[in-house]
N, C-alpha and C positions, 0 to 999 in steps of 0.2 A: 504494500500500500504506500509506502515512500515513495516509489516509484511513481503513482499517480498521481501524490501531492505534491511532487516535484516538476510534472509535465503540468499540473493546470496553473503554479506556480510562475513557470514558465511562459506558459501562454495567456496571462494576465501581464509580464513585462514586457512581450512581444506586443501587446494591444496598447499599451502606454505608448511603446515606443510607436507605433502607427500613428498612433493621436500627435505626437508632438511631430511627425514626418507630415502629416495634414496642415498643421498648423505653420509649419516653416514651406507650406505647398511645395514639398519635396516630394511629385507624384512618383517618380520611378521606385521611390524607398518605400510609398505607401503599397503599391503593386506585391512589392518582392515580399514584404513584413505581411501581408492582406496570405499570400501563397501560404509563409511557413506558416503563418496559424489556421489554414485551412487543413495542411497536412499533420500538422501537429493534434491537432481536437480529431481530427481521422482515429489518428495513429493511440488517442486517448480512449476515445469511443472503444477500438478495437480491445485494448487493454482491460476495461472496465468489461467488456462480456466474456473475456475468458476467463477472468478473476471470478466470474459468477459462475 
């Protein structure tokens, strides 16, 4: 379970960091950071059903 508090830990500093790449309208940075947390909450989802 550290494991999974550690990826959605993760993917709450990766969403900060998107906000502040929005706010300095850094679109390419918001693109790339927009990806890893789509793959990341993927990659969490999948975790969280095998655990079950």
């Amino acid at each position: 379970m550290e494991v999974i508090e550690a990826l959605e830990n993760r993917i709450k500093k990766l969403q900060d960091w998107e906000w502040e790449a929005k706010e300095a309208k850094d679109y390419p940075a918001c693109l790339y950071l927009y990806g890893a947390i789509l793959y990341f909450k993927q990659f969490l989802e999948e975790l969280k059903n095998e655990a079950m």
